[in-house]
VEXDREN-2710 file (C-alpha; in Angstrom, 1 decimal):
% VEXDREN-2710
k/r/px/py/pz
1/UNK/0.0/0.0/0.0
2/UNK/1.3/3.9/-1.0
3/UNK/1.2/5.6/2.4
4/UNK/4.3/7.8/2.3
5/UNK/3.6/12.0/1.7
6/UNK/7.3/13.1/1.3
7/UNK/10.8/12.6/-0.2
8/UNK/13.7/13.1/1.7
9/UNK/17.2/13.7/-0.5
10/UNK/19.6/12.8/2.4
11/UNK/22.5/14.3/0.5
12/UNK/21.2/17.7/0.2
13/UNK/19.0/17.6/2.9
14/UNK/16.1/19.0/0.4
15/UNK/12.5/17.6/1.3
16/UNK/9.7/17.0/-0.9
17/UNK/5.7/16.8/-0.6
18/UNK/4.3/14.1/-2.5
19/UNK/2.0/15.9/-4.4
20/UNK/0.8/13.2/-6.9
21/UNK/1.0/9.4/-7.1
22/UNK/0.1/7.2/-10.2
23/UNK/0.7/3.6/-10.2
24/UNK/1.5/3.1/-13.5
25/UNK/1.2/-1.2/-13.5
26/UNK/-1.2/-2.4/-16.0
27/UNK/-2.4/-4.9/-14.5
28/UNK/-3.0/-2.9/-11.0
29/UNK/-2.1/-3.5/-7.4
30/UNK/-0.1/-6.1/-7.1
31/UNK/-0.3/-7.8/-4.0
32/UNK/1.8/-10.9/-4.2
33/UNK/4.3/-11.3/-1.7
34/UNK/7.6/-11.4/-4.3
35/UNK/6.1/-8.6/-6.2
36/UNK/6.4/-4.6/-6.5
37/UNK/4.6/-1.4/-7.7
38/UNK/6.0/1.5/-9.8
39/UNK/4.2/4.8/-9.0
40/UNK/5.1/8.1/-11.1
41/UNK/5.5/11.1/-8.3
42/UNK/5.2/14.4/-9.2
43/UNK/7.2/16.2/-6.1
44/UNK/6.7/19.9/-4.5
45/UNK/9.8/21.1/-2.7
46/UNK/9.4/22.9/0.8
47/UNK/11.9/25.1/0.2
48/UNK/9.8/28.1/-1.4
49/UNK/12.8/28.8/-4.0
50/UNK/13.0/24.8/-4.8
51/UNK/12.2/23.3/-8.4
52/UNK/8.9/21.3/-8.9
53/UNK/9.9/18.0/-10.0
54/UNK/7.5/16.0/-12.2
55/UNK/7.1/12.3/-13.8
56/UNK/9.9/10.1/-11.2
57/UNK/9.6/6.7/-10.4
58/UNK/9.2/5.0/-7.3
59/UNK/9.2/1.7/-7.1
60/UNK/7.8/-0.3/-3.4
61/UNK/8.5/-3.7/-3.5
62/UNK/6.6/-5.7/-1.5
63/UNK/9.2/-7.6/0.6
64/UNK/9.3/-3.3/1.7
65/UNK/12.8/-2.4/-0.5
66/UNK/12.5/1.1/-1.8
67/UNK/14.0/2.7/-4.7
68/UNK/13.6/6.1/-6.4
69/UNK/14.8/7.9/-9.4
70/UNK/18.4/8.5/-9.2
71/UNK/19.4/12.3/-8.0
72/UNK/15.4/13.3/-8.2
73/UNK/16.5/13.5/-12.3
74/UNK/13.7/12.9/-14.7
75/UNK/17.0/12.4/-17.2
76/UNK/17.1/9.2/-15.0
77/UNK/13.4/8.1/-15.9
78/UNK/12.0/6.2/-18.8
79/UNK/15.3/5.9/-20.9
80/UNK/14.8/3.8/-23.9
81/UNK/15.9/-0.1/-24.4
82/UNK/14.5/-1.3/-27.5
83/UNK/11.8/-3.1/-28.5
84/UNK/9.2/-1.0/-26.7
85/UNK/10.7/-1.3/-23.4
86/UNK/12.0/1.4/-20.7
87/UNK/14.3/1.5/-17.8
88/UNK/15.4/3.7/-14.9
89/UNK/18.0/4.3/-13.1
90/UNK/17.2/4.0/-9.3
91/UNK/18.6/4.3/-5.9
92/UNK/18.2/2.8/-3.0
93/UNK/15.6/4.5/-0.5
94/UNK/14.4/3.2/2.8
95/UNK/11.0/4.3/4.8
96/UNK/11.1/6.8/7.9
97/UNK/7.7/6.9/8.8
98/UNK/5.6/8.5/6.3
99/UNK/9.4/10.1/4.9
100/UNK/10.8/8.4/1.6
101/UNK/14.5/9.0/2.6
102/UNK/16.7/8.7/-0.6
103/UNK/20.2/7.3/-0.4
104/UNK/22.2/8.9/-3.5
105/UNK/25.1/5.7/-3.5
END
């Protein structure tokens, strides 16, 4: 289940409202216990002079592993592969409380 409202960019301490969420499966929720979701996040800084940062992706697995677009760079997301297929290139993010907190290594 989504239930996380903000980003966290532990290497420049910069922290993000979750302003939209869109799974983007086709076949829905998946609820099996090997498998994950991928959401698209559209993210609104709290820092009044930050950038608005649309179309990441988040993926929750269901075993609870975390990862996010790396950097917070849509250049990261949706990157062609041939034959009508994508990838991204994601980090490694773990759950505090309602916090994504993204680890840039």
């Amino acid at each position: 289940m989504f239930n996380f409202n903000h980003v966290l960019n532990a290497s420049t301490a910069q922290r993000y409202y979750i302003d939209k969420a869109t799974l983007t499966n086709d076949e829905g929720y998946d609820e099996t216990t090997d498998g994950a979701n991928v959401f698209e996040i559209d993210l609104q800084p709290e820092d009044p002079n930050g950038n608005v940062i649309c179309g990441i992706d988040l993926v929750i697995c269901n075993d609870g592993a975390i990862s996010i677009t790396k950097n917070l760079d849509v250049a990261n997301c949706h990157i062609p592969q041939g034959n009508n297929t994508f990838r991204s290139e994601t980090v490694r993010a773990i759950p505090e409380g309602k916090t994504i907190v993204m680890i840039n290594k």
